[in-house]
N, C-alpha and C positions, 0 to 999 in steps of 0.2 A: 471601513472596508480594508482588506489585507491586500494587500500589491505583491506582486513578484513569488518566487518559492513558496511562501506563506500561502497564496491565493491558489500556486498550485493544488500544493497538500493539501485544502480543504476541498477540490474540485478532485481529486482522487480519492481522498476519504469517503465524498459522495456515493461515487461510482463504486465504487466496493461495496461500500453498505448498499448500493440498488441492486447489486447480483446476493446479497444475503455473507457476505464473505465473515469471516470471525478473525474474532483477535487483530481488531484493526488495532495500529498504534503508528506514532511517528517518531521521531527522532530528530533531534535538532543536532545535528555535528559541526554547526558555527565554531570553528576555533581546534574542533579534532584532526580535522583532515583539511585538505584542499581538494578533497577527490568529487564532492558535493556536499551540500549545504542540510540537506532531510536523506533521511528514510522514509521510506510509508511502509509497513510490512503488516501481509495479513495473512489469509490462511483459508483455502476453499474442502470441503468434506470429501473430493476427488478428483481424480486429473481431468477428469471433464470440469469441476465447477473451479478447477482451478485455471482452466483455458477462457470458461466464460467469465469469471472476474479477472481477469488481464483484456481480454474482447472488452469488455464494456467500460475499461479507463482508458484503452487505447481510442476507441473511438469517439467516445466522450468528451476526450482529451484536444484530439484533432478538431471537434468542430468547435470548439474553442480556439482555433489556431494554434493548438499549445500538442505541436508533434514530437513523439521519441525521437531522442535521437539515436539509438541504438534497444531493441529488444532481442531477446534470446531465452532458450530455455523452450520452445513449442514446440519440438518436437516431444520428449522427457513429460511435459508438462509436471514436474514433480515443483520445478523450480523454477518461475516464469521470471527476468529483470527487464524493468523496464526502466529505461536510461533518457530521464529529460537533461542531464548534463548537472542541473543543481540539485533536483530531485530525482533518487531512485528510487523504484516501487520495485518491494519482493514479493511475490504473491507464491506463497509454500503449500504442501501438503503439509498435513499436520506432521509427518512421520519427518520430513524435511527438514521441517522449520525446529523442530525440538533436534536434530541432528547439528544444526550447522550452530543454533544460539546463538543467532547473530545479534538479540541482544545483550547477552550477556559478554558477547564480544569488544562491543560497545558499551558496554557500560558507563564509561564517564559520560556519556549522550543525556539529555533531558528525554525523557521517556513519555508521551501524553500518552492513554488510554483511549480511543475513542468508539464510544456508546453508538450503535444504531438507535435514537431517539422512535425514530418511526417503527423500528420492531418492538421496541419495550412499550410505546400506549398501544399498539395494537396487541399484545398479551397481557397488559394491564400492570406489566411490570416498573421498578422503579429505577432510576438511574441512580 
């Protein structure tokens, strides 16, 4: 079992993937910064499903005890941050997210990929 930011990241990963969000991935900045330890950044089809995948890690989040400490970005809804202190979650428009390249910013970052498992056997698709 993963403890601490690790166990975050994967409890956000979740919640993403149950609002349908794309281009989930994370980022490990172990050693890049001091500012936080992950990224999570994803990406919703419009500022509406980019309010409901931030709604559904925010609260998801909380009844795990595991509250932001800082979000912003709802009104815009273009660019949702959500700030647990060691983990920050980006949740972008597509139009956003290919704007700001915040991985390409990051770059020296370990970069994971993460697959909705339960949208690809429900389309039959493969990971």
């Amino acid at each position: 079992m993963t403890r601490g930011p690790e166990r975050l990241v994967d409890r956000i990963v979740e919640l993403a993937h149950s609002k349908k969000a794309e281009n989930v991935v994370s980022m490990n900045l172990k050693g890049l910064t001091s500012a936080c330890d992950f990224f999570v950044i994803c990406e919703g089809g419009s500022e509406v499903h980019v309010k409901a995948i931030a709604d559904a890690i925010i609260d998801g989040t909380k009844k795990a005890k595991d509250r932001p400490w800082h979000v912003e970005g709802y009104d815009g809804r273009r660019w949702i941050l959500i700030d647990y202190v060691d983990v920050v979650v980006h949740v972008f428009t597509s139009e956003t997210r290919d704007f700001y390249q915040l991985e390409r910013l990051w770059g020296d970052a370990d970069l994971t990929e993460h697959v909705d498992e339960g949208a690809l056997q429900a389309t039959g698709g493969e990971a």
